[in-house]
N, C-alpha and C positions, 0 to 999 in steps of 0.2 A: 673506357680507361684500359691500357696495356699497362701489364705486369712482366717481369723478367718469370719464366719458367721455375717454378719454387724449388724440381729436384736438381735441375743447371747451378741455383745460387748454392744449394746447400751444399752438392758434390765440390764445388769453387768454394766456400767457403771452411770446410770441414770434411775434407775427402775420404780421411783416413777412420772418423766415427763412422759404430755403425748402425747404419739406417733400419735394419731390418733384422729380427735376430728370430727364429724359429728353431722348434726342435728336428729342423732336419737340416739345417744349416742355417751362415748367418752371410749379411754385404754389407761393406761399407758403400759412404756416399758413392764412392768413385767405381767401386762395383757395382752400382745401383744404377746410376747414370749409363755405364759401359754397356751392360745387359739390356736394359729398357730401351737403349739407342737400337741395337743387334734388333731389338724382339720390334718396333716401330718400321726399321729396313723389311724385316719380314708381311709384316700389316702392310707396307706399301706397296712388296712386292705383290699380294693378292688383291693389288688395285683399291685398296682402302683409302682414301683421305681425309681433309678436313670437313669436320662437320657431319661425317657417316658416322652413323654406329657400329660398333662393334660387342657384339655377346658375347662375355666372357663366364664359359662352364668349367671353371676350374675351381680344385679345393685352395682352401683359405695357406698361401704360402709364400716362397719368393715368387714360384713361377707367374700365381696370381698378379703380386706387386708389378714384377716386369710386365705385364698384357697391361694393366690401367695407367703405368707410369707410360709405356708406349703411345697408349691412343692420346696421350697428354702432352705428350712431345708431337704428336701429329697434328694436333690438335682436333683429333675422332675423338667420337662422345661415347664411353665406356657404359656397357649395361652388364652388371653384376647378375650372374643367373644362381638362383638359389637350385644345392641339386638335390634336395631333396626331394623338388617337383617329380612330379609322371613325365613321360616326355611330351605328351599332348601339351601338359602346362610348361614344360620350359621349353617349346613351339612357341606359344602364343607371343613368350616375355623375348624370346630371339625375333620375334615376327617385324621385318624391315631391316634389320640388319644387313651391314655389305659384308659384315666375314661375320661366324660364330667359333671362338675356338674353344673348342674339345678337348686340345691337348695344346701343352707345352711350348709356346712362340720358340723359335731359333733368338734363344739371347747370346750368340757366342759368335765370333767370327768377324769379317769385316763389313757385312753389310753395313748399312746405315743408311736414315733416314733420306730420302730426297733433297736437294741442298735448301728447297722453299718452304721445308719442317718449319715450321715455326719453334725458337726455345723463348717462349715468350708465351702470357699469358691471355685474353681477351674478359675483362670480368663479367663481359656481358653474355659471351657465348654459355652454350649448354656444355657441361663437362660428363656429367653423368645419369644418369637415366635409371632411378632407384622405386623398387617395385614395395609399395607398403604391404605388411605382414600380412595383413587380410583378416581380422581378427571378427569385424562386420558383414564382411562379402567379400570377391575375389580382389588377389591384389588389384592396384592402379598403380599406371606409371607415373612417375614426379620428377618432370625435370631442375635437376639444380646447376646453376651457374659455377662459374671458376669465382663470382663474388662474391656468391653465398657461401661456399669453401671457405674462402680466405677472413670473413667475416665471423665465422663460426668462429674460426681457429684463433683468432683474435679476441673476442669475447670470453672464449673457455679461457685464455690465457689470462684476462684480465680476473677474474673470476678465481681460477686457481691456483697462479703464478705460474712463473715458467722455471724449470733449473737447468743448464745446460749438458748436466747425463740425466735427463728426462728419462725413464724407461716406461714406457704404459705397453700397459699387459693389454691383450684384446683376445677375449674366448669368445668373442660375439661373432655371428657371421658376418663377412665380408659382403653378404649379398645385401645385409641392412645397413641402414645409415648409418647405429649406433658402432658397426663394427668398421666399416670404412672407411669414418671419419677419420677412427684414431689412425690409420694407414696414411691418410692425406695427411691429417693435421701434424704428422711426426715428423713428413717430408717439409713441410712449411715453416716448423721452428730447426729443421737440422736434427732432432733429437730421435732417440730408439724406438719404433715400437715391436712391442715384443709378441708374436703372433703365433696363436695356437688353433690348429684346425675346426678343433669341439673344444666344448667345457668339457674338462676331466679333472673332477675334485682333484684325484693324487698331484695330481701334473698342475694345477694350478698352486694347490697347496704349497708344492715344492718351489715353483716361482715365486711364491710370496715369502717365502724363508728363506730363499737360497739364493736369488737371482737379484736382490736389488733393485726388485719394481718398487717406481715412485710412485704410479698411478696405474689402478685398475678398475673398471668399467663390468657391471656386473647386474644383476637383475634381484629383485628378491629372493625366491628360487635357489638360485648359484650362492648366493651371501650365506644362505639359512643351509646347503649344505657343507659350506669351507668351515662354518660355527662349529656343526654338529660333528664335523671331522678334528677339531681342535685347536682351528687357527686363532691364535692370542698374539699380538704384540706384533708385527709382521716387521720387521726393522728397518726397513728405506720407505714404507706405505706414505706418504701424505695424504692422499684420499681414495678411497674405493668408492665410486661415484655408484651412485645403486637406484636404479630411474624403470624404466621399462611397464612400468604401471603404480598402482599405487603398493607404497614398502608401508607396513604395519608399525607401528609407532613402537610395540615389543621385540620389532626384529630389530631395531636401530638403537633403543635401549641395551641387548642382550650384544649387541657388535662395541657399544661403545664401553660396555663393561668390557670386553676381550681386548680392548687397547685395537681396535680397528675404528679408521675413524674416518665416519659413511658422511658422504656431501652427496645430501639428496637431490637429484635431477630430474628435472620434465624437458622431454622434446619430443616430435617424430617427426616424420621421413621428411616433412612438405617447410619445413624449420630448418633442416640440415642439421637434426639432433637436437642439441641441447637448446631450450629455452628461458630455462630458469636454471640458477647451479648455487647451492651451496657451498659461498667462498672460502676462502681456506683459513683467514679470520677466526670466522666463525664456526671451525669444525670443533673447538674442541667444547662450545655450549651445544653439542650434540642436539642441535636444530632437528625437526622431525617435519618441518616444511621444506618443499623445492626451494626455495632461498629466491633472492629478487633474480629479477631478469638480467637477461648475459648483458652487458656495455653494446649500448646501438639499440636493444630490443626492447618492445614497448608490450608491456601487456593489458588487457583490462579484462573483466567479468562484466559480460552484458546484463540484463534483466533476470535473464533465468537462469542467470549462471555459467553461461556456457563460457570458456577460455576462448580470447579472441588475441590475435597476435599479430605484430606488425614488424618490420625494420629488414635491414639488408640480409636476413641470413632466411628469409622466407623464400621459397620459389615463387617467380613472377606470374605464373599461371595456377597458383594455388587461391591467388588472394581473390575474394569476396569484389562487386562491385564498390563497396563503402572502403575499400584498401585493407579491409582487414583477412587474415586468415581466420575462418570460423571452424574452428579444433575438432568440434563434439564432443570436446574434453569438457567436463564439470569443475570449476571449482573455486575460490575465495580466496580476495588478497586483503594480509593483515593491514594494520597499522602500518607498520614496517616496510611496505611493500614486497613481502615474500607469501608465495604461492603454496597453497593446500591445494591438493587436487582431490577431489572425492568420487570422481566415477567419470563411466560415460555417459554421455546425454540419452543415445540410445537405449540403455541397459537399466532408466528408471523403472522400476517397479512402480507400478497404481496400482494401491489394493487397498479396496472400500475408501476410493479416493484420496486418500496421501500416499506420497510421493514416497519412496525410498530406495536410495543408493545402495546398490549392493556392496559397495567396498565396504564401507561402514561397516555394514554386518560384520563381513569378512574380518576386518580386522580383530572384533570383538572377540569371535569364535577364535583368530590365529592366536589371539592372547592365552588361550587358555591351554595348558601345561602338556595335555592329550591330544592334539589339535596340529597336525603335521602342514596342512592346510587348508582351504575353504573355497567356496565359489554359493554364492549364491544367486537362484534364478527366482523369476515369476512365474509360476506355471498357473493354466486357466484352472480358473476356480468358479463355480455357481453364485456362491456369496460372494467371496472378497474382489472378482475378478480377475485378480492374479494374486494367488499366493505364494507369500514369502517364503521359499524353500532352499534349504541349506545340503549341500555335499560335503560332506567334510570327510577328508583324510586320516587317520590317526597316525599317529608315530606306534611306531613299533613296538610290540608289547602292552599297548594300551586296548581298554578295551571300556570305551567312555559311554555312557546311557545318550540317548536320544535327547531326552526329560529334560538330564541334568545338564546339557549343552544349552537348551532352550532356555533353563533358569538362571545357566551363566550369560547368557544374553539379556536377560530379562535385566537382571541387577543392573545394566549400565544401558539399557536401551529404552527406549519410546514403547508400548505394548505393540501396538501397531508394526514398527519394526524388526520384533520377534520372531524368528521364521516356524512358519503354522508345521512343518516338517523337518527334522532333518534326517537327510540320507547317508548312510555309510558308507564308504569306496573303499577297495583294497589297492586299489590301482592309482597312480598318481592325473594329476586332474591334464586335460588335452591344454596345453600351449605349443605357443609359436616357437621358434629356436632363439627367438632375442624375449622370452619367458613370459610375454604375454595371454592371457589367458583366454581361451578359444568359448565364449561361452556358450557360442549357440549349437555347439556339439551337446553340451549338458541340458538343451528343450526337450 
């Protein structure tokens, strides 16, 4: 199935909004389009076409926008390079590439595309080429379709409404899905997104008070420091979507007392983001599960639990023989049909033969007043096998017992699930830059 070019309809639609708004400038549709055309002339000129890739090592901004909206208009399949890599690793993730660019596309001028550009969409071709965080092992590449795009964007809409001065904020990277999407999907309703290079509490802050974001996209992490920084009542927010691993049931308490109001998400890369979303319904019974699955998406919990996922916003080459995506995500759907997620599959703990989730833990310990945040591992043990061992964080000027962290776990947990140590950290715990948490740096 052909689609019309989503940033062609929207520039024709709605020229004068604007598409893209950053702290270092901003574009309307029709500057959006004009530029992306310019920076597409130039990809052709370096013998780029359709269906090549192109890696794109640029920071999160217009010039980014113009390289992706380009190979889009080319119809080249965009590979977002995260540049935090070493160069060895942002080698490997450019590896096959017919251009990598560095610097800055020519968006100015008269070039333009070849006349055979396609402005027109294929939903079956590959669009972009997104490299998962790596939180188990090294990334992997995930091809996603122009249909998984356009089906996401459609789900999250049905899911969280639409308004037409839409503003969604993105401090996420542009090289992950979670930050991406909102870049596609803003082009696909016509609406703003509003796009900052890093999370910077102040700088977010001030966007959330001052700027008239409708929607923003954020991690546990980034939520618990805009709290700790003051954010109460944010006055255009409909939802701050807070996904990225599991969010502690006291951090989503302690946001809906601040008049911030969290619709809890599950997705990654091989989904095209979001899987489950907390409709906008029901933000204000401040839900503490990922809420049912997006419109189209089908989910189920196998035997052991494992999240298995199906429907058009999957990558075609993610899915399992039996058609399902198998996550390695853990976790339970209610009555309701909305999603708890409780860990990874990978990351259960056996110790003296039961099973436990370290989120669980984690959450227990994030609940507790001292407790900035937590990670809990297995580490080999003689007896237990693996023992339940806890890192926790404190906040600042705390200064909490070992004992007394284990007896605050103890009152709301299993014994068994008690972690037999806890570790103190001064440092904050090793995550990914979309707040994922890195645990096997903590073995």
């Amino acid at each position: 199935m052909v689609v019309e070019a989503w940033l062609a309809r929207a520039a024709a639609a709605r020229p004068g909004s604007v598409a893209l708004d950053t702290p270092a400038g901003s574009a309307t549709y029709a500057q959006l389009l004009a530029s992306a055309t310019a920076a597409a002339g130039d990809l052709a000129a370096r013998g780029v076409g359709a269906g090549e890739r192109v890696a794109i090592a640029l920071p999160a901004g217009l010039d980014f926008a113009y390289a992706v909206h380009a190979c889009m208009l080319l119809g080249a399949v965009a590979v977002p390079v995260d540049l935090r890599l070493s160069a060895p690793e942002r080698a490997r993730v450019a590896e096959g590439a017919a251009a990598v660019v560095e610097q800055p596309l020519q968006a100015t001028g008269e070039t333009a595309p070849p006349p055979t550009a396609p402005l027109r969409h294929e939903l079956d071709a590959t669009a972009v080429v997104i490299h998962t965080s790596g939180t188990g092992s090294a990334p992997k590449p995930v091809q996603l379709t122009y249909g998984n795009l356009l089906w996401s964007a459609l789900g999250s809409a049905v899911a969280l409404g639409l308004d037409a001065d839409e503003r969604w904020l993105c401090a996420l990277p542009l090289s992950h899905v979670g930050g991406l999407s909102i870049l596609v999907r803003s082009a696909i309703y016509a609406t703003t997104a509003v796009v900052h290079e890093r999370f910077d509490t102040d700088r977010v802050l001030h966007a959330l008070r001052e700027q008239q974001i409708t929607l923003a996209s954020l991690v546990a992490t980034t939520l618990a420091r805009l709290l700790d920084a003051g954010l109460q009542h944010p006055p255009a927010l409909r939802a701050a979507l807070t996904g990225g691993g599991p969010v502690p049931a006291a951090l989503v308490r302690r946001a809906n007392a601040a008049g911030v109001p969290v619709s809890m998400t599950y997705g990654l890369t091989e989904s095209c983001s979001q899987v489950t979303t907390t409709p906008a319904a029901a933000l204000a019974d401040g839900e503490e599960a990922a809420g049912p699955p997006l419109f189209c998406t089908r989910v189920r919990c196998a035997h052991d639990g494992e999240i298995l996922v199906a429907g058009p916003t999957v990558a075609p080459g993610a899915l399992a023989p039996d058609g399902w995506l198998h996550t390695g995500d853990l976790g339970a759907l209610d009555e309701r049909g909305r999603l708890r997620v409780t860990g990874r599959k990978a990351d259960t703990i056996v110790s003296g033969g039961e099973n436990v989730a370290p989120s669980e833990v984690e959450a227990v310990l994030e609940a507790h007043p001292d407790v900035l945040e937590a990670a809990v591992v297995g580490l080999p043990d003689e007896r237990w096998g693996e023992a339940v061992t806890a890192i926790v964080v404190t906040r600042r000027g705390a200064v909490p017992d070992g004992e007394a962290l284990r007896a605050h776990c103890a009152a709301a947990l299993a014994p068994y699930k008690v972690p037999k140590r806890v570790l103190l950290r001064g440092e904050p715990l090793p995550r990914t830059r979309s707040g994922k948490l890195l645990r096997r740096e903590l073995r």
